[in-house]
N, C-alpha and C positions, 0 to 999 in steps of 0.2 A: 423191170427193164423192157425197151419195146424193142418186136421184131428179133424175138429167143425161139429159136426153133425146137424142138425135143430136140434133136440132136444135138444144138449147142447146152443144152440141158444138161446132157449123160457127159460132156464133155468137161462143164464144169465140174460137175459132182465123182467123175474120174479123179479127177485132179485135187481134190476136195477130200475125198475117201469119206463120208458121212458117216457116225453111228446108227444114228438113223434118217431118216428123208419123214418131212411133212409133206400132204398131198392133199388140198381142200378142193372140196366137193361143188362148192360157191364162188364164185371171182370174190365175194368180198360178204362182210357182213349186211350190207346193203340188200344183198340178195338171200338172207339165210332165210326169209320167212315167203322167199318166192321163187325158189333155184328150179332151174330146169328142171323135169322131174328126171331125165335118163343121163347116166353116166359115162357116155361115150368119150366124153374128153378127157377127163380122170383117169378113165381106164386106158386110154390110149398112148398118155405122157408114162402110167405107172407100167406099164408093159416094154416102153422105150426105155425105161429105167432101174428096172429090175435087176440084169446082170451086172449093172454095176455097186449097187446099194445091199448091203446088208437084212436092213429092215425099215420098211415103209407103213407109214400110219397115215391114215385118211382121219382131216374133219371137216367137219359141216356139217349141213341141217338133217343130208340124209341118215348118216351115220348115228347122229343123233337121235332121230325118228325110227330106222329099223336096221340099227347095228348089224344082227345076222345078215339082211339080204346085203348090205353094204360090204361088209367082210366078203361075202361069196364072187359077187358082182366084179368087186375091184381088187381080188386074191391080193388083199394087204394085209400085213399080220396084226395090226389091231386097231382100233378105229377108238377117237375119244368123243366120248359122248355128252353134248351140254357145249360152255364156253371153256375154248380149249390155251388158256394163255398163262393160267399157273398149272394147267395138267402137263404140257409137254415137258418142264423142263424136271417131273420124276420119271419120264421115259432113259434118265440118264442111270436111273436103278433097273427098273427092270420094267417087264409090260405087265408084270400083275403088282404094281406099285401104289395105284392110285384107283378108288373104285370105279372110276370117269372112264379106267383102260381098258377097254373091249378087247380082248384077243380068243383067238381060236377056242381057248380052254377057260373061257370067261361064262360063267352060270346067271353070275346076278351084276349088275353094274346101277349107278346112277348117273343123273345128267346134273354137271357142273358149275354152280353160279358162280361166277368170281365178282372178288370184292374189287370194286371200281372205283375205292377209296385207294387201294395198294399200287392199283396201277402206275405207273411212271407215265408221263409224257411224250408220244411217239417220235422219231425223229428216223428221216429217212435219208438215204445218199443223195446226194443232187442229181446225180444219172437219174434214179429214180422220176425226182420232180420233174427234171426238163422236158424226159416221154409223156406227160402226162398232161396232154394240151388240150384235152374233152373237158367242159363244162357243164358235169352232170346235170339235166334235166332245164338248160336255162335257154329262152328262145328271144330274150329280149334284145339281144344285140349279138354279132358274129364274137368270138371269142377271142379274146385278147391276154395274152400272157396263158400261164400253165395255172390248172387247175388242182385242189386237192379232196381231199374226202377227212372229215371228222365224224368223231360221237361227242354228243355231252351230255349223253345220255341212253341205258338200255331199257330193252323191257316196255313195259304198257301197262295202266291200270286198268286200261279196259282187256275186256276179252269179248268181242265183235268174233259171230262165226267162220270167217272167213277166212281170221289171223292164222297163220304157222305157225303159231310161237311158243307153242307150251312145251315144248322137249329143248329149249334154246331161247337166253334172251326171253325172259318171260316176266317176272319181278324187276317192276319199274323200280332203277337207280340212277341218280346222276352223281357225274363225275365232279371231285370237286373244279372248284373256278382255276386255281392254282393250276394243277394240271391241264383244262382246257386252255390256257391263256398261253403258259407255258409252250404246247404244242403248238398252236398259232403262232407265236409269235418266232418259232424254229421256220416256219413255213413264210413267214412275212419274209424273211431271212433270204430265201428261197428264192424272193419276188413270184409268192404265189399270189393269183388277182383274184381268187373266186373260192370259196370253199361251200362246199355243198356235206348237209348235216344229215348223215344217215341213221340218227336216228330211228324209232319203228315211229316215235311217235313228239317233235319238238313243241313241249307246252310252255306257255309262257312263263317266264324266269328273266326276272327284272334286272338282276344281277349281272348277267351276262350278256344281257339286250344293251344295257348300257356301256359295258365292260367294249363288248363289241363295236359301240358307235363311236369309239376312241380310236379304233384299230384301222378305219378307214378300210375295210374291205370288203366285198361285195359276199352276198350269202345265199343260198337255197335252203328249203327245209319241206319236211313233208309234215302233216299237222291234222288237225281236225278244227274247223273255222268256227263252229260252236264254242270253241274253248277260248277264243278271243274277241274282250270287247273293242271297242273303238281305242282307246288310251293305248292297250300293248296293242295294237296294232300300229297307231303311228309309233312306237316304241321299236318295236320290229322293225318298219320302213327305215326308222332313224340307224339303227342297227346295220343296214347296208343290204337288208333282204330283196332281191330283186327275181325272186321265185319260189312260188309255193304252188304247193302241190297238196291239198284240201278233200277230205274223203266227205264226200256226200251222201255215197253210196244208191240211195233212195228219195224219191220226191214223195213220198206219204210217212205219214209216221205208223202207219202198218207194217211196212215195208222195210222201217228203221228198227223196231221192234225185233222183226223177224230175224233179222241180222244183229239184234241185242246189242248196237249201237249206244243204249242209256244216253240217248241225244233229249234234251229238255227243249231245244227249237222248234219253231213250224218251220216248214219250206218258206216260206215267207220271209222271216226271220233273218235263215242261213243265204238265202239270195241278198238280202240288202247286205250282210256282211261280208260279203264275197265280193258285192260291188263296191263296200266300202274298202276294203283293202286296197283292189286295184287301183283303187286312186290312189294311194300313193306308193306302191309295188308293181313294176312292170309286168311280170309275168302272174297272174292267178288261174289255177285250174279248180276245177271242183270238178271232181271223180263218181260218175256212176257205176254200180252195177245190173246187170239182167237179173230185174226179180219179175214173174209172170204176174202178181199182183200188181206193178207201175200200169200204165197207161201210156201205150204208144205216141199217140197225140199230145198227151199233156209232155212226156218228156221232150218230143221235137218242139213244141210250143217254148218249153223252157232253156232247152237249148237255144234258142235265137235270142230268147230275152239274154240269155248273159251275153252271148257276144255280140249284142247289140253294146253292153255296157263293156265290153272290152275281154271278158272271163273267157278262158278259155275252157267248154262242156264238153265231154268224152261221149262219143257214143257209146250205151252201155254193153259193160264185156260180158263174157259168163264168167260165172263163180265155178273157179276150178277148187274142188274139195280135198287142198292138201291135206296127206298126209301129218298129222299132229294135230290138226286145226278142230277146234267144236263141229264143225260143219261134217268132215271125215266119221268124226267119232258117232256123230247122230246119228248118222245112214249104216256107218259097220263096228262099228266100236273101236277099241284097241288097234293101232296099226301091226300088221304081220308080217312077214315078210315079201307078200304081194300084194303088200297096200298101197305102192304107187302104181301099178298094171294098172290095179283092179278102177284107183280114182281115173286114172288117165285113159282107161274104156270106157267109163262112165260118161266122160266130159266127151267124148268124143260121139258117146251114143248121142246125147242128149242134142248137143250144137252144131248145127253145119255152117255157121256163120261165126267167127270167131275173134272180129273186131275188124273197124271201119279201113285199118292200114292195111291187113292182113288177106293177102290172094291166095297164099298157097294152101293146103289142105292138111292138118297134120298126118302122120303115119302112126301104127300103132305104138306101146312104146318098147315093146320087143321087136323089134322092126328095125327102132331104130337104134337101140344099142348093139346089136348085131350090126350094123356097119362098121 
């Protein structure tokens, strides 16, 4: 619901009287493999809501990643670890119920895959829908009608250094068609105009490309553009996709390497498909990152070539080394429990420039959970 204040929060959940309270760490799954790294917000709602709630469990990615500091951080009696959507409902036995349930007196735990076969079909209150008039990630047109967010799909078979995703969402699954359709078409229902696929990673799937170009509705997805030839490409355009969002990462294949991308493309290649899409997709980005091996020149050079052809080229960011990710693990191993400090001094040491939108300077990140 939009415009809930903590207090109309405690207010509900007075009234409510809960066994327990969920408390995620992420606005959404969307963001599990990129969440802010500090907990200020969590801990600020779980502080406003304590006196009235029993017992509070936090999940998401960080809980996920480093249970103890998250337990400490956000003083909630146990944190689920992994995907948390058949773990909650044995929080109805007890909190050492399931090995997923982190609490205080939890020695060993695992992180949780669920099966995405079992799942049901979402369906949400219409209050819900009507708030929700952002049109995640789409710039082609002002936004028209309410927007929504699906999966039809978790997980990744690659593992690129960069990713978050090995403690959560890590083994690529897709959901079957039945239930993606299902949920959609609760949301047509809805008169939703725009669904945007949050996905880690939407590969081509014939099934649903066409399933989709029946439904008449407008799409986003985030993807890797090596993975599609011209055919699912116009299949996707037919699909109603009117933005993508395309990891490039690197213009050398040293550089793609390095980041263990297993790209089979030249830059060459991945540019012509990148302009191939746009033609018939509004919106296309291809995504860089700051690797010291690119070439300053060459990437401004190729930045103008795409958006001469319409692409829209990111000036490249730094690679922040979350926690969970290969990249964390190379530099320090195993996360501890000051393994997002320690990445978020790191990033901080290294980058004084921190992308082409971004003015302000961050703070450290004890700094800023103390607010």
């Amino acid at each position: 619901m939009a415009d809930v204040s903590d207090l109309d929060v405690c207010e509900i959940l007075k009234r409510f009287q809960p066994d327990f309270t969920i408390v995620t760490t992420a606005p959404s799954y969307l963001f599990w493999r990129c969440p802010p790294p500090e907990l200020r917000v969590p801990r600020r709602l779980i502080q406003a809501i304590r006196p009235f709630v029993d017992t509070i469990v936090a999940v998401g990615p960080h809980g996920s990643t480093t249970p103890g500091a998250t337990l400490s951080k956000l003083d909630v009696d146990a944190v689920i670890t992994g995907e948390c959507e058949e773990v909650i409902p044995r929080l109805a036995d007890s909190l050492q119920s399931h090995p997923s349930i982190v609490s205080k007196l939890s020695e060993s735990f695992v992180r949780h895959t669920s099966d995405l076969g079992a799942l049901p079909s979402l369906a949400w209150p219409d209050v819900v829908i009507a708030a929700h008039d952002h049109h995640h990630h789409r710039y082609d047109t002002p936004f028209e009608g309410t927007g929504a967010e699906m999966e039809a799909s978790r997980g990744c078979p690659f593992h690129c250094t960069f990713c978050a995703k090995d403690n959560f969402r890590d083994a690529y699954r897709r959901r079957p068609l039945d239930a993606i359709l299902g949920e959609l078409d609760g949301l047509l229902r809805q008169d939703v105009k725009y669904v945007y696929f949050i996905d880690e990673i939407f590969l081509p799937r014939p099934d649903l490309l066409q399933a989709l170009a029946q439904k008449k509705v407008k799409i986003g997805i985030q993807t890797r553009i090596d993975l599609w030839n011209h055919e699912m490409i116009d299949l996707l355009a037919d699909a109603g996709c009117v933005s993508i969002e395309a990891g490039v990462e690197s213009l050398t294949s040293q550089g793609r390497d390095l980041l263990d991308k297993k790209c089979r493309m030249t830059t060459a290649e991945l540019s012509e498909r990148l302009i191939y899409a746009k033609r018939r997709i509004p919106f296309v980005q291809g995504n860089l990152i700051a690797l010291e091996s690119d070439d300053r020149n060459e990437i401004q050079r190729w930045r103008r070539e795409m958006r001469d052809s319409g692409v829209w080229a990111n000036d490249p960011v730094p690679l922040f080394p979350y926690p969970g990710s290969p990249d964390y693990t190379r530099r320090w191993g195993l996360p501890d429990d000051n393994a997002w400090e320690r990445a978020h001094s790191y990033y901080l040491s290294k980058h004084s420039e921190l992308s082409d939108i971004q003015d302000e300077r961050p703070i450290p990140l004890a700094e800023l959970e103390g607010r």
